[in-house]
Structures are given as structure tokens and as C-alpha cells.
VORO-672634 format. One record per residue: residue number from 1; chain; z, x, y of N, C-alpha, C in turn. Coordinates in nm, 3 decimals. Atoms other than C-alpha are relative to their C-alpha. Example, Ala and Ser with C-alpha at 12.3 -4.5 7.8 and 13.67 -1.06 7.14 Angstrom:
<sites>
+------+-------+---------+---------+---------+---------+---------+---------+---------+---------+---------+
| resi | chain |    n.pz |    n.px |    n.py |   ca.pz |   ca.px |   ca.py |    c.pz |    c.px |    c.py |
+------+-------+---------+---------+---------+---------+---------+---------+---------+---------+---------+
|    1 |     A |   0.000 |   0.089 |  -0.119 |   0.780 |   1.230 |  -0.450 |   0.000 |   0.090 |   0.120 |
|    2 |     A |  -0.006 |  -0.082 |  -0.119 |   0.714 |   1.367 |  -0.106 |   0.073 |  -0.077 |   0.109 |
+------+-------+---------+---------+---------+---------+---------+---------+---------+---------+---------+
</sites>
This chain:
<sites>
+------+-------+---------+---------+---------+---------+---------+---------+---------+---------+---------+
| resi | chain |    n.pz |    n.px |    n.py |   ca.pz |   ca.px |   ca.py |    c.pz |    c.px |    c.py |
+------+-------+---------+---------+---------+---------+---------+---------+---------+---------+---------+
|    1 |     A |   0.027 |  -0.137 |  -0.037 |  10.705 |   9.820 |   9.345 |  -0.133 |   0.003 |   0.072 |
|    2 |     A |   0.075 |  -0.003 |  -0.051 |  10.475 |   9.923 |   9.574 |  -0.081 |   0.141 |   0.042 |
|    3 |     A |  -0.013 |  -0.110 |  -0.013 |  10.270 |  10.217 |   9.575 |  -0.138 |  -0.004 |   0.131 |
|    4 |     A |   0.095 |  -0.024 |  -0.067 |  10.045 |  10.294 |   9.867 |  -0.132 |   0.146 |  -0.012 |
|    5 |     A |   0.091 |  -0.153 |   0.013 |   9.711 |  10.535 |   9.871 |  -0.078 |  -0.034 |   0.080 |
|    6 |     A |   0.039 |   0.034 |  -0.124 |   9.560 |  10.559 |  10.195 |  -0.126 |   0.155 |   0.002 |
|    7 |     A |   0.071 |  -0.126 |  -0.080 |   9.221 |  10.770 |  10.290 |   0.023 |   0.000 |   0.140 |
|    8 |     A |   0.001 |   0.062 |  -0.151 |   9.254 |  10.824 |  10.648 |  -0.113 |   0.088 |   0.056 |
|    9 |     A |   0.115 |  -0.075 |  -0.139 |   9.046 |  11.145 |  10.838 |  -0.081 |   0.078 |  -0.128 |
|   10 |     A |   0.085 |  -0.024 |   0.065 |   8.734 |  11.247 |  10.718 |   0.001 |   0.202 |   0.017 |
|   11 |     A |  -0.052 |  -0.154 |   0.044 |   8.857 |  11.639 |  10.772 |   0.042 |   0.064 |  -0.123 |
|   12 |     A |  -0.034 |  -0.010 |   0.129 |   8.890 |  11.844 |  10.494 |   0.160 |   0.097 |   0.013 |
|   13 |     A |  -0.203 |  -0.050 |  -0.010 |   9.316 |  11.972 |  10.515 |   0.057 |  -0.010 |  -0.172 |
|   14 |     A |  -0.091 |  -0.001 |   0.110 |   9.526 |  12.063 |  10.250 |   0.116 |   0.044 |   0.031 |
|   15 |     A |  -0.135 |   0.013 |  -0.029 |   9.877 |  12.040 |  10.256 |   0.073 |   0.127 |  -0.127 |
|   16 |     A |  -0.046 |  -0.053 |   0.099 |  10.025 |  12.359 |  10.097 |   0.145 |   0.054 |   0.014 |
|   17 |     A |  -0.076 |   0.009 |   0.047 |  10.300 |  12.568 |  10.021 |   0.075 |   0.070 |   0.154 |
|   18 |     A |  -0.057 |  -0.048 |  -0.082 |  10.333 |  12.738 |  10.339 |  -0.003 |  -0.146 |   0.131 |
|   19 |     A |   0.012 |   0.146 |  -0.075 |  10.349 |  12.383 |  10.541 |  -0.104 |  -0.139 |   0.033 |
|   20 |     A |   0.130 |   0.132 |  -0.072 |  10.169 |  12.066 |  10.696 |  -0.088 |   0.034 |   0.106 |
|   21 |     A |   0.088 |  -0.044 |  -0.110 |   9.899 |  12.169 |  10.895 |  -0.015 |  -0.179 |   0.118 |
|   22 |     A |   0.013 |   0.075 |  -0.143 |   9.802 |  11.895 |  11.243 |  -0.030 |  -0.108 |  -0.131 |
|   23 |     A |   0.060 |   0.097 |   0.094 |   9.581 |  11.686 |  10.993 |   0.055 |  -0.091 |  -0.080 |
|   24 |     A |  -0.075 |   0.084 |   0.103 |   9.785 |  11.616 |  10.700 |   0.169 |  -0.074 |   0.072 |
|   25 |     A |  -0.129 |   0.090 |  -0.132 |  10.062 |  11.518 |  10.986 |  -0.046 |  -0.086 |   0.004 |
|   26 |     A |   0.034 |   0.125 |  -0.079 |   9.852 |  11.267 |  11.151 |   0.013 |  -0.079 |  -0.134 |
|   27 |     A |   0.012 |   0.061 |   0.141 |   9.766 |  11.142 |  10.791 |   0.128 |  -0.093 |  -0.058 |
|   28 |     A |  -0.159 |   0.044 |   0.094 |  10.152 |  11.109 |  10.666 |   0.024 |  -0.100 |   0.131 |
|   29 |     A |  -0.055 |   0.078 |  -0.086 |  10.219 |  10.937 |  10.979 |  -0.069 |  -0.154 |   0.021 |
|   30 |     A |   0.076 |   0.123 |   0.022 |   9.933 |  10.695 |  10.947 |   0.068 |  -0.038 |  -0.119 |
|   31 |     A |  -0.046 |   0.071 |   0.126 |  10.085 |  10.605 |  10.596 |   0.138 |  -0.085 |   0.025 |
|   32 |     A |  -0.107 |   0.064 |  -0.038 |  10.400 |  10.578 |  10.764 |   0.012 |  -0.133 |   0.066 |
|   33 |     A |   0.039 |   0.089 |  -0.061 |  10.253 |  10.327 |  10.986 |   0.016 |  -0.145 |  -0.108 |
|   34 |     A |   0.001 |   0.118 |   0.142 |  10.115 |  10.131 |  10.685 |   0.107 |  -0.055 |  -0.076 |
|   35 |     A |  -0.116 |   0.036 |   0.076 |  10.442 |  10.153 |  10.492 |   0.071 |  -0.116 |   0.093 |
|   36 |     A |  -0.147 |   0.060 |  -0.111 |  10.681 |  10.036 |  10.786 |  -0.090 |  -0.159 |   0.054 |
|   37 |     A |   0.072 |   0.131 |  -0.041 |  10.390 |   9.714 |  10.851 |   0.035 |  -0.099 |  -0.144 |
|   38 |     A |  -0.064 |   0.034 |   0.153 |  10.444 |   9.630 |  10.448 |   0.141 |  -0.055 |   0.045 |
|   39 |     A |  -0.151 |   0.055 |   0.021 |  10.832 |   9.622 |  10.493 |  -0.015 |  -0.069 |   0.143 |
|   40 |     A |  -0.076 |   0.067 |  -0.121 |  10.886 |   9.460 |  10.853 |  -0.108 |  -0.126 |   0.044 |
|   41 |     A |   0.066 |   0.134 |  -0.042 |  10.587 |   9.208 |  10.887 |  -0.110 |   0.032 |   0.111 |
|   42 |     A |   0.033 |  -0.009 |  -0.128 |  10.487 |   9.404 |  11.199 |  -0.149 |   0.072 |  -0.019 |
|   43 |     A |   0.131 |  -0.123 |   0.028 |  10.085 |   9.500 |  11.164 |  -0.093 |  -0.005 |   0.149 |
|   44 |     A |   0.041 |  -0.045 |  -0.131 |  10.075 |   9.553 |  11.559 |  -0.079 |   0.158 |   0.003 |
|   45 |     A |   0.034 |  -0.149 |  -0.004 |  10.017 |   9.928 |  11.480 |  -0.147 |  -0.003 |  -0.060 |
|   46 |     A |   0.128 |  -0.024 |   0.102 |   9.754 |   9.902 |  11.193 |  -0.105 |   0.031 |   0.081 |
|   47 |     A |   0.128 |  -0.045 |  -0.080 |   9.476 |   9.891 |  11.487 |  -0.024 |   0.177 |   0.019 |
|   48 |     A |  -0.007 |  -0.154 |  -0.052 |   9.561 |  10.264 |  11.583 |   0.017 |   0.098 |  -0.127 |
|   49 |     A |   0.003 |  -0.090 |   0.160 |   9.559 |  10.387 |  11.221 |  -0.103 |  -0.012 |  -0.099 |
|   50 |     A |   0.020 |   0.008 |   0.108 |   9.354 |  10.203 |  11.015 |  -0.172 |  -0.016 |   0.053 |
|   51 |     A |   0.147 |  -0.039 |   0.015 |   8.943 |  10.267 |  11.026 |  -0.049 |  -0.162 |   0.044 |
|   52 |     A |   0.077 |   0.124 |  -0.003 |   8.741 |   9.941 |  11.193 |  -0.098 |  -0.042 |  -0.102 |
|   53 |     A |   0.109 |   0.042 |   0.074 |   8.480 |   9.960 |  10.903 |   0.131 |   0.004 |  -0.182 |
|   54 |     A |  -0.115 |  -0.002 |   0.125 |   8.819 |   9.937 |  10.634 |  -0.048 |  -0.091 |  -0.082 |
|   55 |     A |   0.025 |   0.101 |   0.091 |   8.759 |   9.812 |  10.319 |   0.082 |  -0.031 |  -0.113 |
|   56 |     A |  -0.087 |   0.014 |   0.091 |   8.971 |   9.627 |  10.110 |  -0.055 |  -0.108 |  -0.133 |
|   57 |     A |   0.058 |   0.086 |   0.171 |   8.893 |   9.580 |   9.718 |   0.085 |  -0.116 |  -0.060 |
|   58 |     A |  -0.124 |   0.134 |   0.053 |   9.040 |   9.229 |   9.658 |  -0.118 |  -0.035 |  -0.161 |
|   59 |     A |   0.024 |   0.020 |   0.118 |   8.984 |   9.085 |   9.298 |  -0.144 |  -0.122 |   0.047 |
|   60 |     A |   0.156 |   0.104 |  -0.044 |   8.675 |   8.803 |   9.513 |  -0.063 |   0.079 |   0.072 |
|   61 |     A |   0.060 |  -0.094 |  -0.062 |   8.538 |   9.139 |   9.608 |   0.032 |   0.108 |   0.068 |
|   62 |     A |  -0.040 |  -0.046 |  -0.118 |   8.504 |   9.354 |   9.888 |   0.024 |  -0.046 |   0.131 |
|   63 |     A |   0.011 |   0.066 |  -0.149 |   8.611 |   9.259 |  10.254 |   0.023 |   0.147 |   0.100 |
|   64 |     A |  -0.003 |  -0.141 |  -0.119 |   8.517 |   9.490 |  10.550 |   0.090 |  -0.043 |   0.100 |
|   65 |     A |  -0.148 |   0.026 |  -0.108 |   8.787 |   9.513 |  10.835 |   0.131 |  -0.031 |  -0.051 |
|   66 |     A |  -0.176 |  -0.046 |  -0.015 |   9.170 |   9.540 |  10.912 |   0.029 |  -0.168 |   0.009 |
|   67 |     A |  -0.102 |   0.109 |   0.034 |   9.224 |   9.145 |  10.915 |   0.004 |  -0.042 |  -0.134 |
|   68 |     A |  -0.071 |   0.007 |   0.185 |   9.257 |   9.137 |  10.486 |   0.120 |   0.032 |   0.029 |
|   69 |     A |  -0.147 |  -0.060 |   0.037 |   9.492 |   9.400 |  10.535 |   0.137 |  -0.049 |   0.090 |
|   70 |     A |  -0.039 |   0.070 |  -0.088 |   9.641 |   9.219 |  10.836 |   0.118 |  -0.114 |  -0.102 |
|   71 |     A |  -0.087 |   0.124 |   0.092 |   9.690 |   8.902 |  10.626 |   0.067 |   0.037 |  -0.106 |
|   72 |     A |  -0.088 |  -0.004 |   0.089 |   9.795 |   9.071 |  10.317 |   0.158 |   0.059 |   0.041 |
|   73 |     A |  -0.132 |   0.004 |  -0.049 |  10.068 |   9.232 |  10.530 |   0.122 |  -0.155 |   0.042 |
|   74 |     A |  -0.060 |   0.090 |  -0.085 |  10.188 |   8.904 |  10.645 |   0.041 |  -0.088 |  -0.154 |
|   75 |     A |  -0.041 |   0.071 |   0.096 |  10.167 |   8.737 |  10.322 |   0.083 |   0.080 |  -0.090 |
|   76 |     A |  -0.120 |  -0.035 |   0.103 |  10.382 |   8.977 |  10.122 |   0.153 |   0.011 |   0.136 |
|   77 |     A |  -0.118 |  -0.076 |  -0.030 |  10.627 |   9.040 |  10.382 |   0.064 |  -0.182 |   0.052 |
|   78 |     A |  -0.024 |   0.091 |  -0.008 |  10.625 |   8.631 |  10.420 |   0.076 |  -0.061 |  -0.151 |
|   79 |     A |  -0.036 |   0.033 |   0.159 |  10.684 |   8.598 |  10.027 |   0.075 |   0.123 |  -0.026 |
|   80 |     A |  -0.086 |  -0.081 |   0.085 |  10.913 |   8.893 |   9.987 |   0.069 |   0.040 |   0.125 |
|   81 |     A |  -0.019 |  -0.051 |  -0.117 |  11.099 |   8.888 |  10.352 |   0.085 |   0.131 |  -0.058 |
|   82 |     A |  -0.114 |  -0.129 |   0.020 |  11.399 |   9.130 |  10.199 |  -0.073 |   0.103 |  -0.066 |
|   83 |     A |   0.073 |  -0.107 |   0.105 |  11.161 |   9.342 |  10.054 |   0.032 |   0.184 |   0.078 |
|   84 |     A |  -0.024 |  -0.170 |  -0.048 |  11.236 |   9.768 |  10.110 |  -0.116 |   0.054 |  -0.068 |
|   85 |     A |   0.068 |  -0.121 |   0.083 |  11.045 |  10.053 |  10.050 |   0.078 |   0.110 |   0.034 |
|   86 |     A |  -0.077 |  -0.105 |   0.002 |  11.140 |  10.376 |   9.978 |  -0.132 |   0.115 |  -0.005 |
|   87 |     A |   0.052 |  -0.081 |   0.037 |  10.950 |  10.676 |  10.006 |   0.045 |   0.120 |  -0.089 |
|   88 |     A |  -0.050 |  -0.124 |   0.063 |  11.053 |  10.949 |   9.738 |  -0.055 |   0.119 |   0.024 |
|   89 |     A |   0.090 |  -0.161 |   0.017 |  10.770 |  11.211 |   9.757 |  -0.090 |  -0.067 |   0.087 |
|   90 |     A |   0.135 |   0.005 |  -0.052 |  10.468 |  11.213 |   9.985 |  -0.077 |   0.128 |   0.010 |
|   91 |     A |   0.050 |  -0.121 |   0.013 |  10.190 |  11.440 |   9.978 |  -0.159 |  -0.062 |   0.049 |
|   92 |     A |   0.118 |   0.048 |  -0.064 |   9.870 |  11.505 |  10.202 |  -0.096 |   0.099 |  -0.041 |
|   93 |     A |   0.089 |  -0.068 |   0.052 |   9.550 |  11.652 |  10.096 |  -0.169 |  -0.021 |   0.082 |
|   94 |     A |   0.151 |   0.015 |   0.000 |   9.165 |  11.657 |  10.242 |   0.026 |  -0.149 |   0.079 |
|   95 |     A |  -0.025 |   0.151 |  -0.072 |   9.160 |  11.279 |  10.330 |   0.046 |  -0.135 |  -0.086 |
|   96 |     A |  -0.080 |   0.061 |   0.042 |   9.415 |  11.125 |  10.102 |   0.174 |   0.045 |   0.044 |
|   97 |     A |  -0.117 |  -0.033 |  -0.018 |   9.751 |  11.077 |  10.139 |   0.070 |  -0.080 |  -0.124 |
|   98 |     A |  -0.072 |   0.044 |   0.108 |  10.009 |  10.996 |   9.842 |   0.137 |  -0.033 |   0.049 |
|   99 |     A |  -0.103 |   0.014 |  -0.056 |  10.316 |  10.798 |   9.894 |   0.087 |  -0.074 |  -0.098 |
+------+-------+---------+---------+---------+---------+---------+---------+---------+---------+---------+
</sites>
């Protein structure tokens, strides 16, 4: 299982009951990005989504920049080629997105 949680724009948006405002769009669509690089291998996109100063909390620390997340795309989707995701619910807020 795989659950993603992505900050993306430093705007403050909330996603309510009367729809998705511009923001929490771009947001869900950046996640979408992320998701669809996870399942297919492909992290051509990640540049146009994911923050140049990105930081990813691995268990030998922190590492700044998009090639962690690069490689960890490559290594799960190398060790789990048939792997799916599914989105059930997503939900955008301020500068998280839930997926």
C-alpha cells in the first residue's frame, strides 16, 4: 500500500463544499503526477511538479532535491513492476494534498 502526502504551493486554498478552487486543482494534479510516476516508472514529469529545494526524509537522513525521489521512483517501480494504485478519496487544502 501506498499512501502519498504531498505539500506542493505555498498559497493558502481550501478545498470546500462548494468546489475546487485554481489552487487545490493544480495541487491534485501535481499528486496525480507523483502517483502515475510511482505506478509506470516514468519520473519525466516530476521536474514540472516537484519543488528544486525537495526534501526527502530517508531513514540516513535528509536529502535535498528531486533525484532521491527520482531513484526511489525507479527502484519501487523496478522491484514491484505490476504494481497499481488506486486513488479512493483525495482531498486538497492550504498546501497539502491527501491521496
Amino acid at each position: 500500500m501506498l499512501c502519498i502526502c504531498s505539500s506542493c504551493n505555498t498559497a493558502t486554498t481550501t478545498v470546500g463544499d462548494t468546489g475546487k478552487d485554481s489552487t487545490a486543482q493544480k495541487n491534485l494534479a501535481a499528486f496525480d503526477v507523483v502517483s502515475n510516476a510511482f505506478q509506470t516508472g516514468d519520473a519525466s514529469k516530476i521536474d514540472s511538479v516537484v519543488a528544486d529545494d525537495f526534501v526527502d526524509h530517508t531513514d540516513k537522513g535528509d536529502v535535498k532535491g528531486k533525484d532521491s525521489l527520482k531513484a526511489m521512483i525507479a527502484m519501487m517501480h523496478n522491484n514491484f513492476k505490476n504494481m497499481k494504485t488506486e486513488t479512493k478519496n483525495e482531498a486538497a487544502g492550504g498546501d497539502y494534498v491527501y491521496g
